[in-house]
C-alpha positions in Angstrom: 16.6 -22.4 -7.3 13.4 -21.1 -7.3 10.8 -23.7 -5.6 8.4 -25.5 -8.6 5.2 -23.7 -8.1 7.0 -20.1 -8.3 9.0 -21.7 -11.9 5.7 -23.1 -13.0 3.9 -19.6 -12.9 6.6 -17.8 -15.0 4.5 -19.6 -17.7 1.8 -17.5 -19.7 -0.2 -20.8 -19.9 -0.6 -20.5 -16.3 -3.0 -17.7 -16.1 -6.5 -17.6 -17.1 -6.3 -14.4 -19.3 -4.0 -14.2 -21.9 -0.6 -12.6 -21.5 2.5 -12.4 -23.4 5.0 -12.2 -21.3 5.3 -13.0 -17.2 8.0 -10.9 -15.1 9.0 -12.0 -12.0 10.3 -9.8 -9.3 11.1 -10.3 -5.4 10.9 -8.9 -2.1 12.2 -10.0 1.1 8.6 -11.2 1.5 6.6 -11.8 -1.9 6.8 -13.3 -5.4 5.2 -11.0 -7.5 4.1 -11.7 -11.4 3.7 -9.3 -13.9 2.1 -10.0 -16.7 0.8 -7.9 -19.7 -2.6 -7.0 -17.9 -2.9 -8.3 -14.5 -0.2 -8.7 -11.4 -0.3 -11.3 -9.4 1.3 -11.4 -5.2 2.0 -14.7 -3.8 3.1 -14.0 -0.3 6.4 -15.8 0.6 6.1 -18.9 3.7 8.2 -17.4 5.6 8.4 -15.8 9.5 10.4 -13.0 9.4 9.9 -11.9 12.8 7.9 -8.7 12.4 5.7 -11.0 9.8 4.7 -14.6 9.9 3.4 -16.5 6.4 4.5 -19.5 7.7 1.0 -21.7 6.9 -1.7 -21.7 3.9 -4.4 -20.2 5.9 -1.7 -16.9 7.0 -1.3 -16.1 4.0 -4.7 -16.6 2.8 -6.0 -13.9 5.8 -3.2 -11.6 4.9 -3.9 -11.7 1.2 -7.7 -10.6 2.1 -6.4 -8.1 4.5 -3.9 -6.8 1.7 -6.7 -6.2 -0.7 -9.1 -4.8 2.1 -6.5 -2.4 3.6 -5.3 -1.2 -0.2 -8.7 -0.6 -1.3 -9.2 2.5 0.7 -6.0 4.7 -1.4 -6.6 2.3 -4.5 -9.8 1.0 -4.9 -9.7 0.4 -8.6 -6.2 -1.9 -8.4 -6.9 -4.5 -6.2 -9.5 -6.7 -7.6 -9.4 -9.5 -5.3 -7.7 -13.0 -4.1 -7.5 -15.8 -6.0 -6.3 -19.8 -5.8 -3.0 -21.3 -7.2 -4.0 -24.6 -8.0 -2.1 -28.3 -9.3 -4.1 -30.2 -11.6 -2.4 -33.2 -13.4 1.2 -31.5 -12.4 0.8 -28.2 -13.8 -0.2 -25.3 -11.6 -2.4 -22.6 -12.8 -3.9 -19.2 -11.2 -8.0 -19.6 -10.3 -7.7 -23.5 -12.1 -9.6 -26.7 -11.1 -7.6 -29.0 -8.7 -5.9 -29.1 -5.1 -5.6 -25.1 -3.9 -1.9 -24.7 -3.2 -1.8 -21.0 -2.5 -3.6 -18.3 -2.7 -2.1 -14.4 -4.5 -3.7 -11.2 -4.6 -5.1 -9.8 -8.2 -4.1 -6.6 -9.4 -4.8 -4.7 -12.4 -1.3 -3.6 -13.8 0.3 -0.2 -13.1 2.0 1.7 -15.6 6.3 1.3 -14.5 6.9 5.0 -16.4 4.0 6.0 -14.0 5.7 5.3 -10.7 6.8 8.5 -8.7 10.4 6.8 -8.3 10.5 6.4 -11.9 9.1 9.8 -12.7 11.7 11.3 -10.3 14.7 9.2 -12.0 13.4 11.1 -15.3 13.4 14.5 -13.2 9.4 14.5 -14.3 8.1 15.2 -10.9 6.5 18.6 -11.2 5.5 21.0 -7.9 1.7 20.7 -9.0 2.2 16.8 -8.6 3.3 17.0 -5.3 0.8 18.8 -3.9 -2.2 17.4 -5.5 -0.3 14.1 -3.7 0.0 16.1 -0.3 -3.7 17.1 -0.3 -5.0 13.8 -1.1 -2.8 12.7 1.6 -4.5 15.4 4.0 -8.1 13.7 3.1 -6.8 10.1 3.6 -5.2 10.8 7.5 -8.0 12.9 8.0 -10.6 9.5 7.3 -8.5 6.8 8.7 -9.6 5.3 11.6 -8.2 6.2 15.1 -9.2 5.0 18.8 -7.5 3.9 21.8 -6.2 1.0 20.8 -4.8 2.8 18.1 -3.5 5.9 19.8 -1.5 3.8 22.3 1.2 3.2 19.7 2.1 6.7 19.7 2.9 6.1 23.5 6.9 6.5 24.0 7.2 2.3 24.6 5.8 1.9 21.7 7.5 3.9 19.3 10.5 2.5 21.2 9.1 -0.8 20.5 9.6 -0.4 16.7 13.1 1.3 17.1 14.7 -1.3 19.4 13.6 -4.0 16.8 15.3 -2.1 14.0 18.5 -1.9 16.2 18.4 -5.6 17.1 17.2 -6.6 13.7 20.3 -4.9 12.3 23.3 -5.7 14.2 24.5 -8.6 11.9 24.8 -6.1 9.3 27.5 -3.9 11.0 30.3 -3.6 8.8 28.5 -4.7 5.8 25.5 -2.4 5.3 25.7 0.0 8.3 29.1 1.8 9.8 29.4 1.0 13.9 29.6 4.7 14.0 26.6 5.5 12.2 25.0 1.9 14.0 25.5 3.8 17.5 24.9 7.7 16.6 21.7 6.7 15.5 20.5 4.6 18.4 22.0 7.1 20.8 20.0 9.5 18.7 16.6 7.5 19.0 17.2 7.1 22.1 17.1 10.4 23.8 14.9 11.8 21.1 12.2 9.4 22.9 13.0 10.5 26.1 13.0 13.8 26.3 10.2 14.2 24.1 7.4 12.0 25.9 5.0 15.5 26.7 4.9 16.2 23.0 4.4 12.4 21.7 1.8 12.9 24.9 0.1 15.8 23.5 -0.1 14.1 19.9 -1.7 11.2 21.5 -4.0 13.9 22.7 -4.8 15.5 19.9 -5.7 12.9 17.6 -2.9 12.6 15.3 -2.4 8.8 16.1 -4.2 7.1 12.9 -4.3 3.9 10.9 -2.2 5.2 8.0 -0.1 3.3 5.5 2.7 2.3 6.9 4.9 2.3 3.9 4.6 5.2 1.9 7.5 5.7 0.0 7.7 6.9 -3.8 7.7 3.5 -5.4 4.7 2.9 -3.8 2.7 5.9 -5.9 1.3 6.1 -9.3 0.3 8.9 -10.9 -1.7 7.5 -13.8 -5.9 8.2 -13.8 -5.6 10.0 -10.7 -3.4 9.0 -7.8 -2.8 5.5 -6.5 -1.7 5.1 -3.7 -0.5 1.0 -3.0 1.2 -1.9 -1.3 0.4 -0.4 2.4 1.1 -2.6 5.1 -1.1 -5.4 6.2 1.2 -7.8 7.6 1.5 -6.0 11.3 -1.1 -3.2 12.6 1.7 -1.7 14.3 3.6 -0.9 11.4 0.6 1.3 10.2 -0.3 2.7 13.7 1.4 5.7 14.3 1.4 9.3 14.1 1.1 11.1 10.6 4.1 12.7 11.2 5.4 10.0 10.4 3.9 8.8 7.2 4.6 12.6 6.0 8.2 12.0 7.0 8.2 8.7 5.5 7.9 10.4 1.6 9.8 13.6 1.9 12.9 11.2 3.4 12.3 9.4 0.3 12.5 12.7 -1.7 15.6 13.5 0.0 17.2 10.2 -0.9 16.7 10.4 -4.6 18.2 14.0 -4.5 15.0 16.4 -4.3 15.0 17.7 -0.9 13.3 20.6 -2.9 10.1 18.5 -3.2 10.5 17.3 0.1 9.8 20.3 1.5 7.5 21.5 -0.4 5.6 18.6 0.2 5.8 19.3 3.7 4.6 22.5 3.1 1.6 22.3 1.6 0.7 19.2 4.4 0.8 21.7 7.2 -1.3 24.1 5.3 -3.8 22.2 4.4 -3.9 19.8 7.2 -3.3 22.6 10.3 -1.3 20.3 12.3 1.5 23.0 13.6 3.2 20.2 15.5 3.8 17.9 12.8 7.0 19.9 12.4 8.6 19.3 15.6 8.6 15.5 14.9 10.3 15.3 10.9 13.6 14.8 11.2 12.9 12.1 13.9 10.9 10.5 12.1 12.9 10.8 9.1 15.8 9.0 10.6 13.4 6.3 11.5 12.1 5.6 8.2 15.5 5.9 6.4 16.6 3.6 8.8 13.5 1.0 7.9 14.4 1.4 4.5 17.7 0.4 4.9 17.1 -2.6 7.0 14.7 -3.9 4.6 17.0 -3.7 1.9 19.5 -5.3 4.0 17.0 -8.5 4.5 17.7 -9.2 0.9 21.2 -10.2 2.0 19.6 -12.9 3.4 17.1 -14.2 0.9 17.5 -17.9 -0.5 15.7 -16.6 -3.4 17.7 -13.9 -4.7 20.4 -14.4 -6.7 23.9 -13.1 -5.6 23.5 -10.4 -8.5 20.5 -8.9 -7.0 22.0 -8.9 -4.0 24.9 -6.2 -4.9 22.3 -3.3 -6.0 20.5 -4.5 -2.3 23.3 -3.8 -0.3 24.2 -0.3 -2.0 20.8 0.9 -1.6 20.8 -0.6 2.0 23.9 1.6 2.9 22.7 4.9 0.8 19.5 4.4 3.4 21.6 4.2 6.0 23.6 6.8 5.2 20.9 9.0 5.0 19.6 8.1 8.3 22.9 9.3 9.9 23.0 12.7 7.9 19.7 13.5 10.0 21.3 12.6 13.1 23.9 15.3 12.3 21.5 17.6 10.5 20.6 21.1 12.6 18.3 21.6 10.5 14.5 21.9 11.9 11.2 22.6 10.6 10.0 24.7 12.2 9.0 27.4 10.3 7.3 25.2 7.6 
């Protein structure tokens, strides 16, 4: 059973525009409303280990740090944050009475618009990929980097972030994830780390250690008036602290998932070009592993949701396994990069 509030906004009536119709869809960590205009976020209470929106004023900060952070790939989406108010037992969005919650705004998308939609309808073309790859280029070359933020490309803490996925993950042996794969992987990550601490070292060095993203995967990108770019991680700075290797990693794994290894690397491609960061190429298929990995854990979480219904749950646990089977064909991959 969804809780009252959440059943109460499902209802045009709630909203202070007019709307036909109001979608609802899930993640592990949101409620999100769709309505004929506008979308509406309203941030689950819930502590999730890497995230906590366990009280009002939580996920009133994160909600203002979600449109802040957003702003800078998206500016015209994100419009702002707004109450969820009761008056006289109903509940309405930006309405008189006792604030209950808060949600982000959004002006609405266009679905047919989303890369992962565009790819299911093979409408990706080559010039779309690299107008995304140099708009990419511009955006790591602005965001913001300092010491603070360059210590999480430090070996510990790159580790940090992989031993969390492994520990995060165990329950799901047998269900989601192999034991084989479970170990090759880690056994993987591990010495990857290890042996590799000069280079992560000389990234550190060289600047390459930014505030990116953090989640930049093709659902996550419309092309529709321009490029937009959304949903980046706010939740936890060291999700979005990291090398761009990693963010460029992040999408061509993506590509590779939904059977266009082809784009992938010409994404990667025209990145290097226009970017000039030569070492980028040493550090893909690590950091592809990684972010199949993520993915795959995150759709594992929705095993666990109260909120999800036991049919959603099916297509949740085939995508989880897809991801980590993915993950595991890079661990076994010889291929390399280095003459992108």
């Amino acid at each position: 059973m969804l809780p009252e509030m959440i059943q109460a906004l499902l209802k045009p009536e709630a909203y202070p525009e007019p709307t036909q119709e109001v979608a609802l869809i899930q993640t592990q960590m949101s409620f999100v409303f769709i309505g004929d205009s506008f979308v509406y976020k309203v941030k689950k209470p819930v502590n999730l280990g890497y995230l906590d929106y366990t009280t009002l004023d939580k996920r009133h900060f994160y909600c203002h740090k979600e449109v802040e952070l957003n702003r800078r790939l998206c500016p015209d989406v994100y419009l702002g944050v707004v109450a969820i108010t009761q008056h006289r037992g109903d509940f309405f969005i930006g309405g008189q009475g006792k604030v209950l919650e808060y949600a982000v705004k959004m002006n609405r998308l266009p679905q047919e618009r989303m890369m992962d939609a565009l790819l299911a309808a093979n409408r990706v073309l080559p010039e779309m990929v690299t107008r995304l790859a140099q708009r990419l280029v511009q955006f790591h070359h602005r965001a913001e980097t300092n010491a603070g933020i360059s210590a999480f490309g430090r070996p510990d803490a790159i580790s940090q972030n992989t031993e969390e996925n492994f520990s995060q993950t165990e329950k799901y042996i047998g269900k989601t994830i192999s034991s084989r794969s479970f170990e090759q992987i880690k056994g993987y990550t591990r010495s990857f780390i290890r042996q590799k601490a000069a280079l992560l070292g000389k990234r550190i060095k060289d600047g390459h250690i930014r505030d990116g993203h953090g989640d930049l995967h093709t659902a996550h990108i419309c092309f529709s008036d321009g490029i937009c770019i959304y949903d980046c991680i706010e939740f936890n700075d060291r999700f979005r602290y990291g090398d761009i290797a990693s963010e460029v990693a992040f999408l061509a794994m993506d590509l590779d998932h939904y059977g266009r290894a082809d784009l992938g690397r010409q994404f990667i491609t025209v990145y290097t070009a226009y970017s000039q960061d030569k070492g980028l190429a040493q550090l893909l298929k690590f950091y592809k592993c990684y972010r199949a990995y993520v993915r795959g854990k995150v759709a594992s979480f929705k095993l666990d949701d109260p909120y999800i219904s036991q049919e959603e749950k099916r297509p949740a646990g085939e995508i989880a396994s897809s991801y980590f089977d993915l993950a595991h064909s890079y661990v076994k991959s010889k291929q390399t990069y280095s003459d992108t």
